[in-house]
C-alpha positions in Angstrom: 1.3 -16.3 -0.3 2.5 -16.4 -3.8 5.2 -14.9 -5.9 3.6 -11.7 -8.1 2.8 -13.6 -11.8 0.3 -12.3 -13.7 -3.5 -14.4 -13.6 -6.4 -13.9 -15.2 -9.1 -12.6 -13.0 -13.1 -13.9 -13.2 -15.5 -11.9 -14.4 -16.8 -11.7 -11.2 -14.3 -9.3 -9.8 -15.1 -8.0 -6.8 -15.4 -4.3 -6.8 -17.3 -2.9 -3.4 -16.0 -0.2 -1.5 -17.6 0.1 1.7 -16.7 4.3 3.5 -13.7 5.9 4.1 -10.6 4.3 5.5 -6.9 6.4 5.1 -5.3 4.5 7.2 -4.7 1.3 9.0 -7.6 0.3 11.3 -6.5 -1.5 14.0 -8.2 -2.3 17.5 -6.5 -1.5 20.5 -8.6 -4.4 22.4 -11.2 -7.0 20.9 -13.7 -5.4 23.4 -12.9 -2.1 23.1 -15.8 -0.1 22.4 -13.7 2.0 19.5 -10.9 0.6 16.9 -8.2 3.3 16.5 -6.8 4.2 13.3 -2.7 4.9 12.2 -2.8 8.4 10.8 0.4 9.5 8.4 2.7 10.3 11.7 1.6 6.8 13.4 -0.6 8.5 15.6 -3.9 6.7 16.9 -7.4 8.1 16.8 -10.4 7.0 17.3 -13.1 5.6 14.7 -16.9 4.2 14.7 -17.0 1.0 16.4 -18.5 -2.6 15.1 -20.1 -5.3 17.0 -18.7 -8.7 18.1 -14.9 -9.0 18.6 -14.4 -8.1 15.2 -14.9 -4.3 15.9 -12.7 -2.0 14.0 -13.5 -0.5 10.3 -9.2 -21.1 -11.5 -7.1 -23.0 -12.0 -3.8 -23.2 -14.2 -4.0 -25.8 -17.1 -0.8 -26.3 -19.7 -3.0 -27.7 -22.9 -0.5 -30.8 -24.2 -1.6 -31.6 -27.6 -5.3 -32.4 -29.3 -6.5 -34.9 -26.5 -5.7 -32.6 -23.5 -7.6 -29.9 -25.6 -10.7 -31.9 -25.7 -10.7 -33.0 -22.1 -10.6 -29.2 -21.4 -13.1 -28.2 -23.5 -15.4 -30.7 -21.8 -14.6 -29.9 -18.5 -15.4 -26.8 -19.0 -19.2 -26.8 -19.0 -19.1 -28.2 -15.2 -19.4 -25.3 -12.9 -15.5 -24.2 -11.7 -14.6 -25.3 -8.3 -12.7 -21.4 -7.4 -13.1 -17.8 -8.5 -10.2 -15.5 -8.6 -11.1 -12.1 -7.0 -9.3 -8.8 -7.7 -9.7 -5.4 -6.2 -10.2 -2.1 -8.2 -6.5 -1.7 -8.8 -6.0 -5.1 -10.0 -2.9 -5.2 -7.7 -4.2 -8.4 -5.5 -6.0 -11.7 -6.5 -7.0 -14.7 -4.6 -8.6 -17.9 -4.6 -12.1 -18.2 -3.5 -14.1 -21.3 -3.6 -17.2 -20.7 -6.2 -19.9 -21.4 -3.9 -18.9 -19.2 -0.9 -21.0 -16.0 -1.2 -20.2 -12.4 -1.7 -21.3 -10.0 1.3 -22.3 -6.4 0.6 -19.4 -4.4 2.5 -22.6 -1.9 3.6 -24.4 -4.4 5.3 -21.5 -5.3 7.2 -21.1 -2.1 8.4 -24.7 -1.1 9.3 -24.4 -3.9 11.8 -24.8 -2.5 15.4 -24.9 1.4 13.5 -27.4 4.0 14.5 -29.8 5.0 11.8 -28.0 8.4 12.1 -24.9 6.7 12.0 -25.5 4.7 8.5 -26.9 8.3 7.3 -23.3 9.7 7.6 -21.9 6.8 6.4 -24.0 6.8 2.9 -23.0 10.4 2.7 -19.5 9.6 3.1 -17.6 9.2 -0.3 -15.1 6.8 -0.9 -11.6 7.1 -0.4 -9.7 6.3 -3.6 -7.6 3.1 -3.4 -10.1 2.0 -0.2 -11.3 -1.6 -1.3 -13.2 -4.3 1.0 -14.5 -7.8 0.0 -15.8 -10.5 2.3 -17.2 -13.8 1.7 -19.5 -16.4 3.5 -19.1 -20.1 3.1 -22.4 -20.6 5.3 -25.6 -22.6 3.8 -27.7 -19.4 4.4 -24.9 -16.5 4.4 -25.5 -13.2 6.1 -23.6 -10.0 7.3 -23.8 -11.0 11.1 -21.2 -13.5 10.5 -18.8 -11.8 8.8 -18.2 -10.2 12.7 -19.4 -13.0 14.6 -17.4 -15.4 16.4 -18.0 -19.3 17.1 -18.3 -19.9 13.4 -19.0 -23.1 12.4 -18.0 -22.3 8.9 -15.2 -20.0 7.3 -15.3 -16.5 6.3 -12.8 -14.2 4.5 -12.2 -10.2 4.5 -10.3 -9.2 1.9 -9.0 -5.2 2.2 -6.7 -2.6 0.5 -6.1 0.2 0.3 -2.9 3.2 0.1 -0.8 4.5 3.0 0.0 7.6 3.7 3.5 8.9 2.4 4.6 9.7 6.0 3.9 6.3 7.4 5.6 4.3 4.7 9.6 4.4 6.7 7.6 4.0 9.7 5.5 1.2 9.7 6.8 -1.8 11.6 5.4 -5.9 11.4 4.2 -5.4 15.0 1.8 -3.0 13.1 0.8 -5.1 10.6 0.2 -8.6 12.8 -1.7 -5.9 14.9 -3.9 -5.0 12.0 -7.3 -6.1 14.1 -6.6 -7.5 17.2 -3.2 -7.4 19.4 -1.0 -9.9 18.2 2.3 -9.0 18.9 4.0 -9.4 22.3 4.5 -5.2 22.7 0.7 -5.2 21.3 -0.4 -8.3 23.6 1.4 -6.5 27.3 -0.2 -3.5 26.6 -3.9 -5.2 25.8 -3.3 -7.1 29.5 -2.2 -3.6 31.2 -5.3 -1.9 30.0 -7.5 -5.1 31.2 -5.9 -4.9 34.1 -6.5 -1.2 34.8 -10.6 -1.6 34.0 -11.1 -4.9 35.5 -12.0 -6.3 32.2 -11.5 -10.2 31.7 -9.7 -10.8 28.2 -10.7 -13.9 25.9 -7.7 -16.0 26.1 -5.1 -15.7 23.4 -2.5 -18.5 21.6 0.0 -17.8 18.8 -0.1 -21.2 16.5 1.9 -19.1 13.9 4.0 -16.4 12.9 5.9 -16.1 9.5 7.4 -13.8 7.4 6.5 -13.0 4.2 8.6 -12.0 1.8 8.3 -12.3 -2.4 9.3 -10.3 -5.3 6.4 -7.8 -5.0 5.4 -8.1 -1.3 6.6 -8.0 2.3 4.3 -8.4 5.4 3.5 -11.4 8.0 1.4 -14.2 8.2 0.2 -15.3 11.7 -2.4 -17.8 13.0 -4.1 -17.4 16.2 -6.9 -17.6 18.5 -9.3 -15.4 20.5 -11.5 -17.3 23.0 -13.0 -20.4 20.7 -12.3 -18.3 17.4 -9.4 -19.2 15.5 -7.9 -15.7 12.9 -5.5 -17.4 9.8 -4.7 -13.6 8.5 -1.7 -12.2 6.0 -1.2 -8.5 5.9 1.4 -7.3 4.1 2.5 -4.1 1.6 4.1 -3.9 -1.9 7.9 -3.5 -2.2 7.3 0.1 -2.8 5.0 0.5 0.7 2.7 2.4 -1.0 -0.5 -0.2 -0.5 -1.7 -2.0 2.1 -3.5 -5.8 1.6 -5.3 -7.7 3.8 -6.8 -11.4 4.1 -8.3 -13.0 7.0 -10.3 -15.7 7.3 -12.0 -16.8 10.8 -14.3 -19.7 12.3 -14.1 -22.1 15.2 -11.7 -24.1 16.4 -13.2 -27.3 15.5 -14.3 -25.1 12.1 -10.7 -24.2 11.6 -9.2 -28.0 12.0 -11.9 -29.7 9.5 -11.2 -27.2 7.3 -7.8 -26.0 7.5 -6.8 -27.3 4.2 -9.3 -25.4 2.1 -8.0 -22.3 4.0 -4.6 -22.9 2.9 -5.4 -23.0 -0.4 -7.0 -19.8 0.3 -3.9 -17.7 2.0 -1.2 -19.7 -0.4 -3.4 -17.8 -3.7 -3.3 -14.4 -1.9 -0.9 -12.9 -4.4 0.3 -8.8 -4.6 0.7 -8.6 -8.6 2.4 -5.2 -8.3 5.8 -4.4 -7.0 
């Protein structure tokens, strides 16, 4: 997570919105069969579900002269190794390799849906500011992975979108490490007490991380864990002003996660809010 500088975006800016979200979505349990939404007052309600235990809803180069130039120039005509992708608002930009594929938002969502339920989802406009990306770094990419688990390659979400006036003062980190799946110690206690009350068996849990983040045009968390065999590298946080909300996550295997855990770095360390 980087400092707010201005970059030039690709031309292949992401810009798919994928259905109305005016909130923060955040599962109460990774099995639940319903995510729950924060309204304005912090309240939680439920929201249509999604499959798996995912369920809720380039470079810099300083030219030096003539020769540098020319070495440039020619190294431009080899395909580029990253693609910087923005959201409509232009507000957040990060680093995706080139080759790892864009996933239509929609067919995400249609994933375990109802035909009745992707009806009302088509006929659903847009809320404004609302803005989901993923990509797939699979051979033979698909939506099923995006929400999968046991990945034996990366993935990423990318999401913003505005909060509410009211639950601007309110909103806590516990809220936003809690963003999908219980992270938090409160959010972890009160996963095991509902387990405990239904009998269900939870995927077991570890913490390898849990920073802070805190820049000139961004405050949030950045957390690394694991559910079951699934390792989550995600940083949530909001501009200065709290007025948006930005997401990236990016999930695979354990064994996934440890072979490629320096690509993902490069990853999170380019998520940058460009807005204060």
């Amino acid at each position: 997570m980087r400092t707010g500088t201005s970059r030039r975006t690709d031309r292949s800016r992401t810009d798919a919105t994928d259905g109305p979200l005016t909130s923060l979505t955040s599962p109460a349990t990774p099995s639940a069969t319903a995510p729950s939404t924060l309204s304005a007052d912090g309240s939680a309600r439920g929201a249509p579900p999604l499959p798996g235990r995912l369920r809720g809803r380039g470079s810099r180069a300083v030219l030096a002269g003539a020769a540098a130039l020319a070495v440039v120039t020619l190294a431009g005509c080899a395909k580029p190794e990253y693609r910087f992708v923005s959201n409509d608002e232009r507000d957040v930009v990060v680093r995706v390799p080139w080759n790892w594929s864009r996933i239509d938002p929609g067919d995400v969502e249609k994933i375990g849906q109802t035909a009745e339920q992707q009806q009302q989802a088509e006929q659903t406009p847009d809320q404004p500011g609302h803005w989901l990306a993923y990509f797939d770094s699979a051979t033979k990419p698909a939506p099923k992975h995006i929400v999968g688990d046991d990945l034996p390659t990366p993935v990423v979400w990318l999401r913003s979108e505005n909060l509410p006036e009211a639950a601007r003062e309110s909103l806590t980190t516990d809220q936003l490490r809690d963003v999908l799946f219980p992270v938090s110690e409160s959010g972890r206690e009160q996963l095991q007490i509902q387990a405990q009350a239904t009998g269900e068996k939870l995927p077991a849990f570890k913490l390898f991380s849990d920073d802070a983040v805190k820049t000139k045009t961004s405050n949030g968390v950045h957390v690394v864990f694991s559910m079951g065999d699934e390792v989550f590298d995600q940083v949530t946080v909001t501009d200065t002003k709290r007025t948006r909300f930005h997401m990236l996550l990016v999930h695979c295997s354990k064994q996934c996660y440890d072979r490629s855990k320096s690509q993902i770095a490069e990853i999170t360390d380019s998520f940058t809010i460009k807005k204060p």
